[in-house]
FIKOLZA-1660 file (N, C-alpha, C; in steps of 0.1 Angstrom, whole numbers, plus 5000, padded with zeros to 4 digits):
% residues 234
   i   px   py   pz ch aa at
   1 7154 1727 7362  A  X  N
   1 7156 1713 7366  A  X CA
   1 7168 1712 7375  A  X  C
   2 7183 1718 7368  A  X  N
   2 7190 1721 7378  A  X CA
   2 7193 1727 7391  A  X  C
   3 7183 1733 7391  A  X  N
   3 7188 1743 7403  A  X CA
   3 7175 1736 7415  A  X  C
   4 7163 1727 7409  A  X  N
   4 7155 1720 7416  A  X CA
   4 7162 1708 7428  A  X  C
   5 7174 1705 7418  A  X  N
   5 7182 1692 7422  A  X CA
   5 7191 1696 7433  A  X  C
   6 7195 1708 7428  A  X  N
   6 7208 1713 7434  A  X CA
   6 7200 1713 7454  A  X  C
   7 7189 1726 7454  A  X  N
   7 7177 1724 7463  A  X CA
   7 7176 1717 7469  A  X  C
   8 7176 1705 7465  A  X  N
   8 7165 1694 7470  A  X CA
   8 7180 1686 7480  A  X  C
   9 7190 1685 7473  A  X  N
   9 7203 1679 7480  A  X CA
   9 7207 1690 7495  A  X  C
  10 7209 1704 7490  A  X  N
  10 7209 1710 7500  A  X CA
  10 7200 1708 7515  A  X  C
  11 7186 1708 7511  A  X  N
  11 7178 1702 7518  A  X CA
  11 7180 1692 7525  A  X  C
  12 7180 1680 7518  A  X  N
  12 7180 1668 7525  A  X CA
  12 7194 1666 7536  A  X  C
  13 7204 1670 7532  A  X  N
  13 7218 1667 7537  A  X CA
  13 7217 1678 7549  A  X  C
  14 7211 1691 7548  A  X  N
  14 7207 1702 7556  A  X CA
  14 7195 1693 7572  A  X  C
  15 7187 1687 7567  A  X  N
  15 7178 1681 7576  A  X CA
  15 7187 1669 7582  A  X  C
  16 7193 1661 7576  A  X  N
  16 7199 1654 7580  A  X CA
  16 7205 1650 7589  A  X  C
  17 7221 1663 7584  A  X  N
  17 7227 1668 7599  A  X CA
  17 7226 1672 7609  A  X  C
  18 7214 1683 7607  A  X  N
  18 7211 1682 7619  A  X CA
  18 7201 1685 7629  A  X  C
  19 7199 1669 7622  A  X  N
  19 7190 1660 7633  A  X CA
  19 7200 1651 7641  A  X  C
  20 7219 1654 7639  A  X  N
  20 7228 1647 7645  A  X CA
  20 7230 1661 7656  A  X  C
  21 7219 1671 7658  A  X  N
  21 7229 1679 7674  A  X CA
  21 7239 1685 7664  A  X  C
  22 7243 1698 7676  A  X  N
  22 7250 1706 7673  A  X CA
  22 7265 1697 7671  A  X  C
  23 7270 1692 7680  A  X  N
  23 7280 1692 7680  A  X CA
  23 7281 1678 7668  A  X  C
  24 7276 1667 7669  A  X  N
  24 7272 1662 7658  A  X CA
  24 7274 1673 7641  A  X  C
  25 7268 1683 7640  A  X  N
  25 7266 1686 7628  A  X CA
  25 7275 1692 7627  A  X  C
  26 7285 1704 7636  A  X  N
  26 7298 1708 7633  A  X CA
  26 7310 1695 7630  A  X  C
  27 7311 1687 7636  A  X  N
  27 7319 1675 7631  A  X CA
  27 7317 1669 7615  A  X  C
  28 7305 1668 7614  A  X  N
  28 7298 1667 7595  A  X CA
  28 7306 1677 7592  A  X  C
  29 7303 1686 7592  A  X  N
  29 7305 1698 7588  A  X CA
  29 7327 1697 7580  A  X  C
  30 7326 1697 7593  A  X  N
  30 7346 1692 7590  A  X CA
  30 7349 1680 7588  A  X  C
  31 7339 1670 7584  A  X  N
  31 7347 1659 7579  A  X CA
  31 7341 1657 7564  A  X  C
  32 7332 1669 7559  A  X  N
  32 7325 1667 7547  A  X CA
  32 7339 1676 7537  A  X  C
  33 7343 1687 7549  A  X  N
  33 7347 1700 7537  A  X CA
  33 7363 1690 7536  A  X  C
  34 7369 1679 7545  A  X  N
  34 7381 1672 7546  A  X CA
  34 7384 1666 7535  A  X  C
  35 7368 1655 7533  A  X  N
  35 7374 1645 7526  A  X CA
  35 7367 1648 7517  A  X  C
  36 7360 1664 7509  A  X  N
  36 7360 1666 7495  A  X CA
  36 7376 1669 7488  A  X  C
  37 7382 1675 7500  A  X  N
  37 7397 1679 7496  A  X CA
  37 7407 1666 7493  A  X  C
  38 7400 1659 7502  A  X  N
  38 7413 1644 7501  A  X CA
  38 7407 1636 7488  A  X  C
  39 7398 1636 7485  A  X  N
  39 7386 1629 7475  A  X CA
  39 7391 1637 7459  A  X  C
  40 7388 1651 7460  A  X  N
  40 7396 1653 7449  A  X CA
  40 7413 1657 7446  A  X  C
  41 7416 1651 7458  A  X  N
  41 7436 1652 7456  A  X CA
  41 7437 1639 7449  A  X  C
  42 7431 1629 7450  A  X  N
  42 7432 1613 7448  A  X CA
  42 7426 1605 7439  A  X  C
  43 7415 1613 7437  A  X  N
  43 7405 1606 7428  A  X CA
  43 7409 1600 7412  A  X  C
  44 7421 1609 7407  A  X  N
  44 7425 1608 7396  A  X CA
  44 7434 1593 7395  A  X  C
  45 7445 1591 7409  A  X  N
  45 7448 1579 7413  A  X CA
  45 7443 1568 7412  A  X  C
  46 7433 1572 7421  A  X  N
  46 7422 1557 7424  A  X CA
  46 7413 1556 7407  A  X  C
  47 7415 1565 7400  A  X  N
  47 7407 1559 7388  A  X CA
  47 7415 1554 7379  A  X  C
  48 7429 1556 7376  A  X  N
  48 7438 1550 7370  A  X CA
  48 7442 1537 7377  A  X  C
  49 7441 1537 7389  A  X  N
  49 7444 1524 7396  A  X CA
  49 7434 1514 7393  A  X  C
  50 7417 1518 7393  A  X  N
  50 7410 1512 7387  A  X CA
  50 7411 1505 7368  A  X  C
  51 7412 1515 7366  A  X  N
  51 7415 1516 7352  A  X CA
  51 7424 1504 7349  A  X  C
  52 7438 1506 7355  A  X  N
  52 7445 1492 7354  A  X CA
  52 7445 1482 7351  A  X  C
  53 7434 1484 7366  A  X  N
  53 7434 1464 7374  A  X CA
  53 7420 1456 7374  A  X  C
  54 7408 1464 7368  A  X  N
  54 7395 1464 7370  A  X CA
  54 7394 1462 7354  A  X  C
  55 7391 1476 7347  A  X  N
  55 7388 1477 7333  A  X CA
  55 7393 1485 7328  A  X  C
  56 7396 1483 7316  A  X  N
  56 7402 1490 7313  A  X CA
  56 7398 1496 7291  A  X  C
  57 7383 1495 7293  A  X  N
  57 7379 1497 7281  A  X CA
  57 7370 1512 7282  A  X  C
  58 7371 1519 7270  A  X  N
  58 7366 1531 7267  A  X CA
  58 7357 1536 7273  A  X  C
  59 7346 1524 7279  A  X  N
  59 7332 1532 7284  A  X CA
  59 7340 1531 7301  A  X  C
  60 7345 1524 7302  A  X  N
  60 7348 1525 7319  A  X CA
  60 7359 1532 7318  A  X  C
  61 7372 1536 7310  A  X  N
  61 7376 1551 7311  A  X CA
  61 7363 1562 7311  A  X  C
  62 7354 1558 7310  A  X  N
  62 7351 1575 7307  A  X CA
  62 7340 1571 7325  A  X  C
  63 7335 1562 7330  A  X  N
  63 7332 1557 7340  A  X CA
  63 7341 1559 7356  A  X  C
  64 7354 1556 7356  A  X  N
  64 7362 1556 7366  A  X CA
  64 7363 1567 7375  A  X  C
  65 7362 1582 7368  A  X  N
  65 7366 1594 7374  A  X CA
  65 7358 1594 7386  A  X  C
  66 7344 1600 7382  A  X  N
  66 7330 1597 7387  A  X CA
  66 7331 1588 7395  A  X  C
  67 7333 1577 7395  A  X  N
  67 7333 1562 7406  A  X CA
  67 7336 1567 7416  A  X  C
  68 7356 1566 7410  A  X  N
  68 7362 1573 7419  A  X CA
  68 7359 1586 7431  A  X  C
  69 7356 1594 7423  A  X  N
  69 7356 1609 7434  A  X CA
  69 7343 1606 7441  A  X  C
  70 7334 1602 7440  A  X  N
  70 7320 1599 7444  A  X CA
  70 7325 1592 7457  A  X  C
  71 7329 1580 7452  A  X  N
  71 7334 1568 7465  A  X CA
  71 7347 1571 7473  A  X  C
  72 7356 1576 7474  A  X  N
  72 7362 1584 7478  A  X CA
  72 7357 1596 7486  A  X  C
  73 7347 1603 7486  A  X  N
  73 7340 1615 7491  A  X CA
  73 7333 1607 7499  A  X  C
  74 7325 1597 7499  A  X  N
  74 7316 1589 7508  A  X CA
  74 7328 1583 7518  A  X  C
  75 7336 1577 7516  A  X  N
  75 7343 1568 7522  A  X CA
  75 7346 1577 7532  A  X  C
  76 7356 1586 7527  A  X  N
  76 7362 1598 7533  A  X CA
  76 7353 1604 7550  A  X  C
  77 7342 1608 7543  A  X  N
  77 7333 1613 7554  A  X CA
  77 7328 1603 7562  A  X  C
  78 7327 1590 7557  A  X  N
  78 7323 1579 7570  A  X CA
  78 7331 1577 7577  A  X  C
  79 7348 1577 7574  A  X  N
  79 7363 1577 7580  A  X CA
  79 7365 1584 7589  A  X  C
  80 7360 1600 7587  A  X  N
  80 7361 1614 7593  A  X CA
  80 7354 1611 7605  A  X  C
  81 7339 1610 7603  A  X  N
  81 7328 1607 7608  A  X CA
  81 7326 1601 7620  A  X  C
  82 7332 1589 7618  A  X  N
  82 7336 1577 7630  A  X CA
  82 7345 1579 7637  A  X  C
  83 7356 1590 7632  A  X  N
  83 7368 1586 7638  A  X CA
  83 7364 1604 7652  A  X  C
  84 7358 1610 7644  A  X  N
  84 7354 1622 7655  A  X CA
  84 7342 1614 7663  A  X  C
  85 7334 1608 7660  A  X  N
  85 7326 1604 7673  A  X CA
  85 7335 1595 7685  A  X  C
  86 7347 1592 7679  A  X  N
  86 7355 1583 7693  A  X CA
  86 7360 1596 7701  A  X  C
  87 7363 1607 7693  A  X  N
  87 7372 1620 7701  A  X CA
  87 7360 1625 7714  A  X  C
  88 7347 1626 7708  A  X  N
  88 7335 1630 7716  A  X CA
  88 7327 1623 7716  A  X  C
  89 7323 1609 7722  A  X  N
  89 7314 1606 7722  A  X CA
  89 7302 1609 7734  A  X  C
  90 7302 1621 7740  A  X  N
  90 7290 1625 7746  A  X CA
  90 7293 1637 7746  A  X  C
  91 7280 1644 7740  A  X  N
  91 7280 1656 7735  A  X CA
  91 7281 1664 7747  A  X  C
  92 7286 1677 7746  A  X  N
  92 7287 1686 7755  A  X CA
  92 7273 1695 7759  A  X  C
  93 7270 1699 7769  A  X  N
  93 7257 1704 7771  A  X CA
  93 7260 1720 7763  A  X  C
  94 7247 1724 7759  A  X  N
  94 7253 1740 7753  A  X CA
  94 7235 1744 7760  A  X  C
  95 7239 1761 7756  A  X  N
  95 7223 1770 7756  A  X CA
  95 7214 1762 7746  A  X  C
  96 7206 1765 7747  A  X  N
  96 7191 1759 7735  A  X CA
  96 7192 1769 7724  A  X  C
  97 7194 1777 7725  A  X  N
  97 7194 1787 7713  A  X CA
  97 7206 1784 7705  A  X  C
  98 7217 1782 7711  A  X  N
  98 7229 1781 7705  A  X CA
  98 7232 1769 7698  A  X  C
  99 7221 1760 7704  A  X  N
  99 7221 1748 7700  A  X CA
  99 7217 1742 7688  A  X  C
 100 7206 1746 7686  A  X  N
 100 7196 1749 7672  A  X CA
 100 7203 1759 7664  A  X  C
 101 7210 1773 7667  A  X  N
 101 7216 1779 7656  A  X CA
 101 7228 1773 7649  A  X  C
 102 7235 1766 7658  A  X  N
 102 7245 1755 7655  A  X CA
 102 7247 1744 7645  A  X  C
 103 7234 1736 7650  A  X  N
 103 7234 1727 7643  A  X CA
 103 7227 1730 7628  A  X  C
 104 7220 1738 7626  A  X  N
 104 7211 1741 7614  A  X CA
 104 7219 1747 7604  A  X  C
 105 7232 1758 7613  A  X  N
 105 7241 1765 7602  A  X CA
 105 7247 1757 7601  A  X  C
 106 7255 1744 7603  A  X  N
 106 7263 1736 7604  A  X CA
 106 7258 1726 7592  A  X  C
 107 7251 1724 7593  A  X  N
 107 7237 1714 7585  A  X CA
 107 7238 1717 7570  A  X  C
 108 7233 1731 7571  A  X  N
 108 7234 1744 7557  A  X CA
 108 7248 1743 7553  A  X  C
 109 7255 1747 7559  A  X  N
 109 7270 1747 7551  A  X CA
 109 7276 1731 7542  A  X  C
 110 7271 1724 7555  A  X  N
 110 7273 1708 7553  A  X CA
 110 7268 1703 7539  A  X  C
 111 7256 1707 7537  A  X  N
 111 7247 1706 7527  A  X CA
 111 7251 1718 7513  A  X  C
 112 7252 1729 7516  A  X  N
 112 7262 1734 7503  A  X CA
 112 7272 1728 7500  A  X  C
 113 7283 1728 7505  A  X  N
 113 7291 1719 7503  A  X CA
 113 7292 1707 7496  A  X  C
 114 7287 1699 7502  A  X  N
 114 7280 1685 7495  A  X CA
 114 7274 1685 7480  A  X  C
 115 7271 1697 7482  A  X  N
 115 7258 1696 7461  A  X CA
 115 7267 1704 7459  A  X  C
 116 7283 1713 7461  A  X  N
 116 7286 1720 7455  A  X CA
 116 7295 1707 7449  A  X  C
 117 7304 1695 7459  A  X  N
 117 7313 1682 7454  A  X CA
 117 7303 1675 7441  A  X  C
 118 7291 1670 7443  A  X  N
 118 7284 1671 7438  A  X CA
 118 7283 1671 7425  A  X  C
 119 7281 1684 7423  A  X  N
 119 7282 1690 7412  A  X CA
 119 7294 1692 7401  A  X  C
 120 7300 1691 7411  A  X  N
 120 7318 1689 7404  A  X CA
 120 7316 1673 7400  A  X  C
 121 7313 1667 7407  A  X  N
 121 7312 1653 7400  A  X CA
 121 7305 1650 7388  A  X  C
 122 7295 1661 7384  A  X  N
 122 7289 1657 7374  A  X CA
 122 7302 1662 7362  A  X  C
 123 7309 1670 7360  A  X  N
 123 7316 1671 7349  A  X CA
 123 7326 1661 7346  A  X  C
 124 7326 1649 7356  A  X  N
 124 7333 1638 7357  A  X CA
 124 7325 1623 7348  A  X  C
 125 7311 1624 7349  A  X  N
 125 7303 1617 7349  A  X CA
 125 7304 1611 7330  A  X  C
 126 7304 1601 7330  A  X  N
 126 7299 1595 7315  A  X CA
 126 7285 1604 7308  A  X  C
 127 7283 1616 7308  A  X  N
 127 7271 1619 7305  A  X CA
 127 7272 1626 7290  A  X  C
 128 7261 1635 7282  A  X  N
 128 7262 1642 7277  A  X CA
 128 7267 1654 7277  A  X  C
 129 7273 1664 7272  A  X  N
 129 7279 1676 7276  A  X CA
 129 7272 1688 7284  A  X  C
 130 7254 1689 7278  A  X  N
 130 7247 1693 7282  A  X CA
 130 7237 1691 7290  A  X  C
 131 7227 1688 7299  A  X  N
 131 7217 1680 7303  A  X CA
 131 7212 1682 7313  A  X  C
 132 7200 1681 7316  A  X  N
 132 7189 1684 7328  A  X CA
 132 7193 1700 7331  A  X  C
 133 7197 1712 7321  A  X  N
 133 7201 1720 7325  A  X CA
 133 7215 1724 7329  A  X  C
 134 7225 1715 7331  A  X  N
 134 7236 1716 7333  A  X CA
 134 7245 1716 7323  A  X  C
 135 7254 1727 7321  A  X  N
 135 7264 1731 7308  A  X CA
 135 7281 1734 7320  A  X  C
 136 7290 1731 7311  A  X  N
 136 7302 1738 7317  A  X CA
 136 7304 1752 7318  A  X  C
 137 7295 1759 7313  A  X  N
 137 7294 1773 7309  A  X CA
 137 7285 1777 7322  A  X  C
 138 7287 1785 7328  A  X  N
 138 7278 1788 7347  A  X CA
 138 7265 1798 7335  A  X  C
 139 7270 1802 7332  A  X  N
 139 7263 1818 7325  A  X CA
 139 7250 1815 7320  A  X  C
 140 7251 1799 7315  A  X  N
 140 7246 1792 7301  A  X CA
 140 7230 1785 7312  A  X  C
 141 7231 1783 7324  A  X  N
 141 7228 1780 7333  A  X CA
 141 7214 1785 7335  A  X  C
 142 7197 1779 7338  A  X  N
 142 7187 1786 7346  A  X CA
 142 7192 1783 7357  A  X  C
 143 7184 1796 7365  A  X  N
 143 7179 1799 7380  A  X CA
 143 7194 1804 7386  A  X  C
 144 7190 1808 7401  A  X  N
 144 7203 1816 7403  A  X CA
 144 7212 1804 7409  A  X  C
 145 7206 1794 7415  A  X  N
 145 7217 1786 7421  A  X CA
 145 7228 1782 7412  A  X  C
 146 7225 1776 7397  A  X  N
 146 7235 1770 7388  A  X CA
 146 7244 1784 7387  A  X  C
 147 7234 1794 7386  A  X  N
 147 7243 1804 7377  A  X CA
 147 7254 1806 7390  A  X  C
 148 7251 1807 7402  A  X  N
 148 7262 1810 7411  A  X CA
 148 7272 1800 7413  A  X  C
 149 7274 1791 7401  A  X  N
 149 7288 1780 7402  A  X CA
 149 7290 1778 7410  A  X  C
 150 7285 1767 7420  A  X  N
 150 7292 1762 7434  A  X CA
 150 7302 1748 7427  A  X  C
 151 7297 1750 7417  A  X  N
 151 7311 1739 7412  A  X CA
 151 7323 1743 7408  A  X  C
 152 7322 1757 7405  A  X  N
 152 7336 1767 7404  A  X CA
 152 7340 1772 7416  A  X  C
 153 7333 1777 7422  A  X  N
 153 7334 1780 7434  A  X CA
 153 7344 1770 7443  A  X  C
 154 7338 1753 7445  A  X  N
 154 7342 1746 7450  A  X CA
 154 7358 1741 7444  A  X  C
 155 7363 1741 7433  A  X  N
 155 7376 1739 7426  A  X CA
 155 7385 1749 7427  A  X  C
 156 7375 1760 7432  A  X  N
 156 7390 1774 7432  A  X CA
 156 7390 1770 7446  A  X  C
 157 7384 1766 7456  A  X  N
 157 7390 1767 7471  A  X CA
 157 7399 1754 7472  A  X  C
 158 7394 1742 7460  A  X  N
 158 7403 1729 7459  A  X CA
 158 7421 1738 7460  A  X  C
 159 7421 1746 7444  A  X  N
 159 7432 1748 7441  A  X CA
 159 7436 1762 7448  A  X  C
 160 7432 1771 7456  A  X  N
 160 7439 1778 7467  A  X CA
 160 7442 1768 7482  A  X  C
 161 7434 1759 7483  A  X  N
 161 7442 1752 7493  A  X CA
 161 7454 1739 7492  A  X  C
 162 7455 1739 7478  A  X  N
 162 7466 1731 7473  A  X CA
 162 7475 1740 7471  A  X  C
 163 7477 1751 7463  A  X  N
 163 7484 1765 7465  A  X CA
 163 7495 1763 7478  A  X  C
 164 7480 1766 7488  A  X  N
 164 7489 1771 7501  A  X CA
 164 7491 1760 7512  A  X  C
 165 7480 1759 7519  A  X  N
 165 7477 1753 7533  A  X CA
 165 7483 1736 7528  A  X  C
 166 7482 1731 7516  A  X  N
 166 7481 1715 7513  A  X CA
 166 7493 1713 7502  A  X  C
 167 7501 1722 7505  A  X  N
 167 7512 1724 7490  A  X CA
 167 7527 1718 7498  A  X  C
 168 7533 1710 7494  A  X  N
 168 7541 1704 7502  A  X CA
 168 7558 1712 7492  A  X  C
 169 7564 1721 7498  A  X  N
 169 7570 1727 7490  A  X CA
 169 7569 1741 7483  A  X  C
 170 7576 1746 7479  A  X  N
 170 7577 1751 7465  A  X CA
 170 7575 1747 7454  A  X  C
 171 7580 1738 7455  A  X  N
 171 7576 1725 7440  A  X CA
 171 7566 1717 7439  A  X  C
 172 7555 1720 7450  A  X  N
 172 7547 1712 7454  A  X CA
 172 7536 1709 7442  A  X  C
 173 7529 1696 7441  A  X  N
 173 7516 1705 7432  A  X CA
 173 7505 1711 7434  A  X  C
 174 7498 1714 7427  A  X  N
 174 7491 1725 7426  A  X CA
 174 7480 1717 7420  A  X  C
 175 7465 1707 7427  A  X  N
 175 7454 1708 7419  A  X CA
 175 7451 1716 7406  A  X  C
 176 7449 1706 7396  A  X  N
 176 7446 1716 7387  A  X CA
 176 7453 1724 7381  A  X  C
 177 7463 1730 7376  A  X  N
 177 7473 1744 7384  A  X CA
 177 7485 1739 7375  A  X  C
 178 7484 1735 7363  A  X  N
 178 7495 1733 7352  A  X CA
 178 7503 1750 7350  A  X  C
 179 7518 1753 7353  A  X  N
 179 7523 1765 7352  A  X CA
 179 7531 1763 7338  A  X  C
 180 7522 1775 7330  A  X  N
 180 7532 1775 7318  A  X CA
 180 7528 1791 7314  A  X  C
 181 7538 1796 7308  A  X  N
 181 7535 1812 7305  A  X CA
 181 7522 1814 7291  A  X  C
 182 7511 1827 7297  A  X  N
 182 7506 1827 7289  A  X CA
 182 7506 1828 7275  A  X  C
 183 7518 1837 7271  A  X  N
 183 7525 1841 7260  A  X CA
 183 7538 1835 7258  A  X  C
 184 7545 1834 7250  A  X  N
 184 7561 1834 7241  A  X CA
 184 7565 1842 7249  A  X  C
 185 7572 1837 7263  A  X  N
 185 7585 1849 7267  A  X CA
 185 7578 1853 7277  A  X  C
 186 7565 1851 7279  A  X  N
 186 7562 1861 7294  A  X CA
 186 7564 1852 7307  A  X  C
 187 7559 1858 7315  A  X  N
 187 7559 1852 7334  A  X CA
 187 7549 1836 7331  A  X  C
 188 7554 1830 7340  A  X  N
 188 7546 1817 7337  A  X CA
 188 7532 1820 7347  A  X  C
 189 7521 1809 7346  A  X  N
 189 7511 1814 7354  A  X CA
 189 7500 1803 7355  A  X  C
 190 7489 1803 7363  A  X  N
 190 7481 1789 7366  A  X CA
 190 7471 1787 7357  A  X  C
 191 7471 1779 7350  A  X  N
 191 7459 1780 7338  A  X CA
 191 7449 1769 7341  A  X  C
 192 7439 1770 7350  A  X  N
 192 7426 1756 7358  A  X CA
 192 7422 1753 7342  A  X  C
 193 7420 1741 7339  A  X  N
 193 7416 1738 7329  A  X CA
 193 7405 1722 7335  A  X  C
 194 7394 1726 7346  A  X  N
 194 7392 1708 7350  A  X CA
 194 7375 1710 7339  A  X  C
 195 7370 1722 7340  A  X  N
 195 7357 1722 7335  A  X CA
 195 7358 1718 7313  A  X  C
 196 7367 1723 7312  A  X  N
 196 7372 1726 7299  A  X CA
 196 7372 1708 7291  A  X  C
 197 7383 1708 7303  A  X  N
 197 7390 1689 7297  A  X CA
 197 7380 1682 7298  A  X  C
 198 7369 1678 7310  A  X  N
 198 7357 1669 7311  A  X CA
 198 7349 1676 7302  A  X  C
 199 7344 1688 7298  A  X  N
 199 7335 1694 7286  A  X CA
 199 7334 1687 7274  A  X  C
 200 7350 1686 7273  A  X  N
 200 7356 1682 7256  A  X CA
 200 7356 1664 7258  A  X  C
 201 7360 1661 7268  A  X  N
 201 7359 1643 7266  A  X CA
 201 7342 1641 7266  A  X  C
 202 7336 1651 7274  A  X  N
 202 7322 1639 7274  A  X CA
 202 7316 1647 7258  A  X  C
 203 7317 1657 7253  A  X  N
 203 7315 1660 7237  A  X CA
 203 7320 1649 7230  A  X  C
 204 7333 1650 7230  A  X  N
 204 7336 1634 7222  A  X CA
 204 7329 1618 7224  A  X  C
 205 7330 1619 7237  A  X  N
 205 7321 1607 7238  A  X CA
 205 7309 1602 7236  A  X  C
 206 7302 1614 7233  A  X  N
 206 7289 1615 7233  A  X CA
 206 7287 1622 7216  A  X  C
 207 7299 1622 7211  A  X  N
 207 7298 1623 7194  A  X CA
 207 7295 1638 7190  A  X  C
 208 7293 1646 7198  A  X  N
 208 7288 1661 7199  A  X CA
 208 7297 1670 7192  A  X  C
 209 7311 1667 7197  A  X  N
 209 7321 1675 7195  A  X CA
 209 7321 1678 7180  A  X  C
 210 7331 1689 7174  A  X  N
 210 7332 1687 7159  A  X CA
 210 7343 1677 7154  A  X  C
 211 7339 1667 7145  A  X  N
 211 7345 1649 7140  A  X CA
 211 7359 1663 7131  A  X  C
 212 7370 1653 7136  A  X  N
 212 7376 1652 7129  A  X CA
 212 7377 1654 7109  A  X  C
 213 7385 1659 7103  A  X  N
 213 7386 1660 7092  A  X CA
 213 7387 1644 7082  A  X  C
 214 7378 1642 7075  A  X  N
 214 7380 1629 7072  A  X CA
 214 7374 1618 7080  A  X  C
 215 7370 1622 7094  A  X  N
 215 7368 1611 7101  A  X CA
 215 7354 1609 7105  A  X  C
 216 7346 1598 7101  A  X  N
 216 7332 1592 7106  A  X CA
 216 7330 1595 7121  A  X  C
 217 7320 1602 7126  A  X  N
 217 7316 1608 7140  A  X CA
 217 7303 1595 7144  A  X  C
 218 7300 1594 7157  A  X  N
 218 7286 1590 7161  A  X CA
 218 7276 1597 7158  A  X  C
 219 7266 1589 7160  A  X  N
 219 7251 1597 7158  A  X CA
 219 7250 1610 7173  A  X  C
 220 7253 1622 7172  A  X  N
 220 7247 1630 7177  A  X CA
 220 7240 1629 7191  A  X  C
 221 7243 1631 7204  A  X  N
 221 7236 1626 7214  A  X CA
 221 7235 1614 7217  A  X  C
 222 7246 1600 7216  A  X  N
 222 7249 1590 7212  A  X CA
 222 7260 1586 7217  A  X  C
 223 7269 1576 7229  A  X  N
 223 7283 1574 7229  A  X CA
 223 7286 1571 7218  A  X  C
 224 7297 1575 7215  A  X  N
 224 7310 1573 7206  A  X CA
 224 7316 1561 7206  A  X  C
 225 7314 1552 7192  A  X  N
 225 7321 1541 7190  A  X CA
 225 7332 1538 7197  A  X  C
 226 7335 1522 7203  A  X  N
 226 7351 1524 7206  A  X CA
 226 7362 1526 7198  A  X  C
 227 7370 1530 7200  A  X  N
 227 7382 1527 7187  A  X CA
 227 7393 1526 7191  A  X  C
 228 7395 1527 7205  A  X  N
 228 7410 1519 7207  A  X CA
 228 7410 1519 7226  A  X  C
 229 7416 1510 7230  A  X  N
 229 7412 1506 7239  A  X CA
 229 7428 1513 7249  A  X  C
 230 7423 1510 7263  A  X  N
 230 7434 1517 7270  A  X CA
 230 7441 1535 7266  A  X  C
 231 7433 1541 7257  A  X  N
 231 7439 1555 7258  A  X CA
 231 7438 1563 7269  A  X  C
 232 7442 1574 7269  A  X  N
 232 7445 1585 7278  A  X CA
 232 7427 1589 7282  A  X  C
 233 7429 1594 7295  A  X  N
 233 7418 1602 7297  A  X CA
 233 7410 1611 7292  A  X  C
 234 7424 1622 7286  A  X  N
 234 7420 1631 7284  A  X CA
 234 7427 1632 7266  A  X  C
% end
């Protein structure tokens, strides 16, 4: 079921672009892979900013991330979008061959891309831990597309280009990219923890997780009662 979905987005966003012309679908192309980058630098912002000033109860913490990165990734590319059709607004003449290879690979990439942000959004999402085939676990995954993680794939190029190209500093931060030594005494080092921390909140939320010692759990595949309002994300 997952890898049907995954498919079907590639597809559509693939036909889409380019049916916008080559030069059209290279511009998609760079304003999709931009404002997944700016979308998830920020997203965590704009959901606590929501969180704030909007709601600020249990089910819409676990609601905001998702909002956020979703709408932020849309916004981003219509911003991108608009602002490259003022740079060229009449396309350049090219070969016919080059034209079609152009826009179709451009299209393709545009459209991986896209179901790979996607897909990262679902570990954000108010959902169950497990579902329609999707686990935080790639391995755990049918068909080859889940199993080839374009949602891991997509957070290691988040966190090498925060690393390097988007790292303001030496002190800069680092997406994702908490530095503490593996061991007592050794070299400190990057430990990505984004699939792990949404795994374990939507388990809890969804009552799945293992309850507390002493403490009454939800029914199994079920949100999780409220019980205190305004806590932490994570």
């Amino acid at each position: 079921m997952l890898d049907l979905l995954l498919i079907a987005i590639i597809g559509l966003v693939t036909w889409c672009i380019a049916s916008d012309g080559a030069w059209g679908a290279a511009f998609t192309l760079f304003s999709v892979i931009i404002a997944g980058l700016l979308a998830m630098g920020f997203y965590e912002v704009a959901a606590n900013f929501l969180e704030g000033n909007i709601a600020s109860s249990v089910e819409w913490q676990h609601r905001w991330d998702v909002i956020a990165l979703v709408g932020l990734f849309s916004a981003f590319v219509f911003g991108l979008r608009t602002a490259t059709e003022q740079i060229l607004p009449v396309d350049i003449e090219i070969h016919g061959l080059v034209f079609d290879i152009a826009r179709w690979s451009c299209g393709f990439l545009a459209g991986c891309v896209t179901m790979a942000i996607l897909l990262t959004a679902l570990h954000t999402a108010p959902l169950p831990r497990e579902f329609l085939g999707f686990t935080p676990e790639p391995h755990k995954r049918g068909g080859p597309v889940g199993q080839a993680a374009p949602d891991f794939k997509w957070l290691g190029y988040v966190h090498r280009m925060t690393e390097t190209a988007f790292r303001r500093g030496a002190d800069g931060q680092i997406f994702d990219g908490p530095y503490f030594a593996f061991y007592p005494g050794g070299e400190p080092g990057v430990h990505p923890s984004f699939p792990i921390r949404y795994a374990s909140r939507r388990a809890r939320y969804y009552g799945t997780a293992a309850p507390a010692s002493g403490g009454a759990g939800a029914t199994p595949g079920q949100p999780a009662p409220p019980t205190t309002s305004g806590s932490p994300r994570f």
